[in-house]
N, C-alpha and C positions, 0 to 999 in steps of 0.2 A: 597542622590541623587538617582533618579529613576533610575533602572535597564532598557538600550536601545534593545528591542527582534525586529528583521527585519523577519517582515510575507512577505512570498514570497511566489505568488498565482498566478493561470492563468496559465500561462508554453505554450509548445511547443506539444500540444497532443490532442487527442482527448477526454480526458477528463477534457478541457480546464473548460466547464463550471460548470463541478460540484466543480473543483478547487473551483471559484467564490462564491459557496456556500457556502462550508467548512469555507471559509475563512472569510465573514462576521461571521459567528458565532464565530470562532478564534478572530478576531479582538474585534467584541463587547466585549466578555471574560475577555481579557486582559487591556481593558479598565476599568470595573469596576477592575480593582486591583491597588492597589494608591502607590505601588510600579513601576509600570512599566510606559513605554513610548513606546508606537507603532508606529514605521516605516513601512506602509503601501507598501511593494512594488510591484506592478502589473510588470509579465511578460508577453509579448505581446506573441500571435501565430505566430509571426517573431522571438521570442527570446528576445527583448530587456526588459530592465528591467526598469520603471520608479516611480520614487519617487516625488508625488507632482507635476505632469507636467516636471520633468524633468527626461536626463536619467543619467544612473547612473549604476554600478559594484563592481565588487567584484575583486579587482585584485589576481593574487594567489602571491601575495607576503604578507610575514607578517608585513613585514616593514610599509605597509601601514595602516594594520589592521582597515579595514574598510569598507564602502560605499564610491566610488569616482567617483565624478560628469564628467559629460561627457560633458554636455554644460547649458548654462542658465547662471546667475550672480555668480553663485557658479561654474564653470568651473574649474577643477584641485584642488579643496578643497574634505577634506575627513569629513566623520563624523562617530566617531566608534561605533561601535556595540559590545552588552556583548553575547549576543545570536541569533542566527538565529533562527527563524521556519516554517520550509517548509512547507506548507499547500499545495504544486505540488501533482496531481495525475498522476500517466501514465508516460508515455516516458519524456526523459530531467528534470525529477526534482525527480520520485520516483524510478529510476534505477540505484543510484548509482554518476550518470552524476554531477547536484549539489555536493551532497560529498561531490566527489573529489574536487573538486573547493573549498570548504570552507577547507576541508584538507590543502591544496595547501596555504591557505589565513591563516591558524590559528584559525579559528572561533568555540567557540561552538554551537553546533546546535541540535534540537532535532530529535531524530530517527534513526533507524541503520546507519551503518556506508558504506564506501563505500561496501564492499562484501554483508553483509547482502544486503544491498538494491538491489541490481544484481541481488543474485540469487533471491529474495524473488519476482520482478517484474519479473522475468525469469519463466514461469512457469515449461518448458521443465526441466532446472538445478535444480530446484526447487523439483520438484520431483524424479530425480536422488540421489538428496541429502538425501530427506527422506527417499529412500528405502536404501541406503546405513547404514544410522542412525535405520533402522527397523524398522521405520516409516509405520505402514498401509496404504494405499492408491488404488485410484482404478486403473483399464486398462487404456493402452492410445497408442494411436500410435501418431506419429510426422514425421515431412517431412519439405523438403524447399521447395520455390518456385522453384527454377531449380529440384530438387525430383521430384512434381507433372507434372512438365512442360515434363519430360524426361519419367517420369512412371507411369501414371495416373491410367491406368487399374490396375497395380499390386496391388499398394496404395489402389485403392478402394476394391479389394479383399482381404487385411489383414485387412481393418476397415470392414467388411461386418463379415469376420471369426471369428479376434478377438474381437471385439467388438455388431457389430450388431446391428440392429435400434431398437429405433431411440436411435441418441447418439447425442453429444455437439462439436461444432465446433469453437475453437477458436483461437486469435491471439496468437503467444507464448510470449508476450509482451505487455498486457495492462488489465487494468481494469473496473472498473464500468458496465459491461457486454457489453463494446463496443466490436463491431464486432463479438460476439459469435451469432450461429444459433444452435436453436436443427432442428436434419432431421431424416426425418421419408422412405428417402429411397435414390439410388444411384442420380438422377436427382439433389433432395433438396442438395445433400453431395456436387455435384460439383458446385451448385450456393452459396453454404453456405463456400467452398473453395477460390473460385473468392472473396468475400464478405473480409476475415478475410485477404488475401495476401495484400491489400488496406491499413491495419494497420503495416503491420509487415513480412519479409520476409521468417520466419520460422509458420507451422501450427501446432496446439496439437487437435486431437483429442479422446474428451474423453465416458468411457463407460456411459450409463445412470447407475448411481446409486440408489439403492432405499433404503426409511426411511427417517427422518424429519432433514430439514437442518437446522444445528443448530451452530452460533457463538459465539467464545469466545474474549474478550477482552484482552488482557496481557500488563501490568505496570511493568515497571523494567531494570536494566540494567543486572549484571552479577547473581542475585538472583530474576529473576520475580515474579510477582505474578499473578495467574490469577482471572477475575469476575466469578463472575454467566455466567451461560450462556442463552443464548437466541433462540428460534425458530423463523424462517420466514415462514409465510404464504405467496407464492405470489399470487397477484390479478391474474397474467397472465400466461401462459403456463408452464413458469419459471421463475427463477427472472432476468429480464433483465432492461435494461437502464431503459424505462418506468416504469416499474413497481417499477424501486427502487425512479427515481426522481422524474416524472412529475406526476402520479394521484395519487399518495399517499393514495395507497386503499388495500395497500398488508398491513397484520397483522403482528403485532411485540411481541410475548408471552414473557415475560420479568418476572420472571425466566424461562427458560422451564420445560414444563412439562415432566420434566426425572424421574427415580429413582436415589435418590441418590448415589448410588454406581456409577448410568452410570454417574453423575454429576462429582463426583472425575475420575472419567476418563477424560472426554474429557480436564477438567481441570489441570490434569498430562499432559496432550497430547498437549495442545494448548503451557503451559511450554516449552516440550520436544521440539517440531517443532523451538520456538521461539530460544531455545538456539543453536540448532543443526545448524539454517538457521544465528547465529552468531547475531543475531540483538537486539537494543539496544533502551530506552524508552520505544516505542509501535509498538503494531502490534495487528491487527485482526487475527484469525485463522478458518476460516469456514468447517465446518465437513457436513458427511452426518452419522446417529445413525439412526440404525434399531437394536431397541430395543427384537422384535423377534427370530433374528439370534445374539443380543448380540455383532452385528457388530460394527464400529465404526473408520469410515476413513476420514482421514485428505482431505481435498477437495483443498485447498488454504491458503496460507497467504498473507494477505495482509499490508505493515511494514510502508503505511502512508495512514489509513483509515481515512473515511468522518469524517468530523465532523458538518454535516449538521443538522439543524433540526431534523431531524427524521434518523440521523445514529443510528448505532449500536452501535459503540464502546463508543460515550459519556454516551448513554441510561443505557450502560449494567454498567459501572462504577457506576454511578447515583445511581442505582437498588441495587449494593454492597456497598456501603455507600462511596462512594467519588463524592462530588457533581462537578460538570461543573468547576469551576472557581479554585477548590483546584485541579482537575485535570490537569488542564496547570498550576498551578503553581507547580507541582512533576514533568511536563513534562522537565520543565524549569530547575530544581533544577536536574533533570538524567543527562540532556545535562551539564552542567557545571563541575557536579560530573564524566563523563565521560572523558571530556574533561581535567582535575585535573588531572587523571588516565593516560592519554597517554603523558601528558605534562611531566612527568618522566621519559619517555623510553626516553634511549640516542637513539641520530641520528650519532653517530659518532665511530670508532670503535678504540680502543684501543691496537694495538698487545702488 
């Protein structure tokens, strides 16, 4: 009997559309494998979920275990699923939010788990954690919108001191470089402000770092592994939306061009970050390596990267010798093996 995997794609964000990308190529994937059966389910930018024109949920009970119809001919019928895989980028499906709900439902599914996934789209906690764990990383100031709204001039003179132009402006909450601005002085900082509050009620702004930005891939639940690593060229100022989705003219060096030694670094590091951020499956980890100063700091994780065309994290797999199709089926085989692992721990306590 074919194994039932529910792709859930699209979401509630602004990285609605790259969701849509990721997610053809996930679907196609799983299709050529003659074990599985794809449940295709689009999440709207309202939140609803539908399967095949029709809608449809995930109740948190387990009892139901499963996808349960909301209306059409199949109203109040369920159909189960052995695995979920989130292909959500951004707010409501990579922060945790999903999870808990499959938590809640019983389901295995691929990808950290709720905390991991929190802090890991958190970038503020996200980096508290690493410094905590001794994680290198650069400067950074941060603030709320009520902060900015009550102390703007202060704000702008601790990022002017500590930091300094030009530097990076973004939401403390989302990915694919929506709403990040680089500014190159105080005017750019407060439209680049206004800009990132639109996504997210908390702001991170960070130092410009220097040296070649370079990603690592990491496969694995409580023993990871990591790929090769890889450098980005962007076509544009930095790498931002455009430059990652729509001209496709930024360069991908696939291994990078490191010295080995810095190679088993950032590959300890991209590990370290993954375990310390608690997370499970996959995650991307993006650095910035200035070979020079021998430096080498952790920039981001990110715990449900593209899987588009022209991502990283499938590329860099690829490049290490796990091609595309055997890579969602490890992804498939972590989620179940994890899901094994917690199906063990009592829920009930014993005096």
């Amino acid at each position: 009997m074919k194994k039932k995997v529910a792709v859930l794609y699209g979401g509630r964000s602004g990285e609605h559309e790259v969701s849509l990308r990721s997610a053809t190529a996930v679907i196609d994937g799983l299709k050529s494998l003659q074990d599985i059966e794809v449940l295709p389910i689009f999440v709207t930018q309202e939140g609803s979920w539908e399967l095949n024109g029709s809608r449809v949920t995930v109740l948190p009970d387990p009892i139901v275990s499963g996808l349960y119809f909301l209306d059409g001919a199949r109203t109040g019928l369920t159909v189960t699923i052995d695995v979920v895989f989130p292909v959500l980028h951004g707010t409501y499906g990579e922060d945790g939010t999903v999870q808990g709900l499959l938590e809640l439902a019983r389901l295995p599914y691929v990808g950290a788990g709720v905390a991991g996934s929190a802090i890991g789209m958190d970038k503020i906690l996200m980096k508290a954690a690493l410094i905590a764990a001794g994680i290198p990383i650069g400067d950074y100031v941060w603030f709320t919108a009520n902060g900015w709204q009550k102390e703007q001039e202060k704000l702008i003179a601790e990022v002017e001191t500590k930091l300094d132009y030009p530097c990076f402006v973004k939401p403390a909450n989302l990915g694919s470089s929506v709403g990040i601005s680089k500014v190159y002085s105080k005017q750019e900082l407060e439209v680049a402000v206004t800009k990132a509050l639109q996504y997210d009620r908390r702001v991170l702004v960070e130092k410009l770092l220097v040296g070649k930005e370079i990603e690592c891939s990491v496969l694995g639940n409580d023993e990871p592994k990591a790929s090769l690593p890889g450098e980005i060229i962007p076509s544009n100022d930095f790498y931002d939306y455009e430059a990652k989705y729509v001209n496709e003219t930024s360069t991908l060096v696939i291994p990078a061009q490191l010295r080995e030694q810095t190679i088993s670094r950032v590959q300890q590091m991209a590990v370290d970050t993954f375990i310390t951020l608690d997370c499970a499956g996959l995650a991307r980890v993006d650095f910035f390596v200035d070979e020079l100063t021998d430096e080498i700091l952790v920039n981001e994780i990110n715990t449900l990267p593209g899987f588009t065309t022209i991502s990283m994290y499938p590329k860099l797999w690829e490049a290490t010798g796990i091609p595309f199709s055997q890579l969602l089926q490890e992804l498939i085989q972590l989620a179940e093996e994890r899901f094994q692992e917690k199906s063990k721990l009592k829920t009930t306590f014993d005096s």
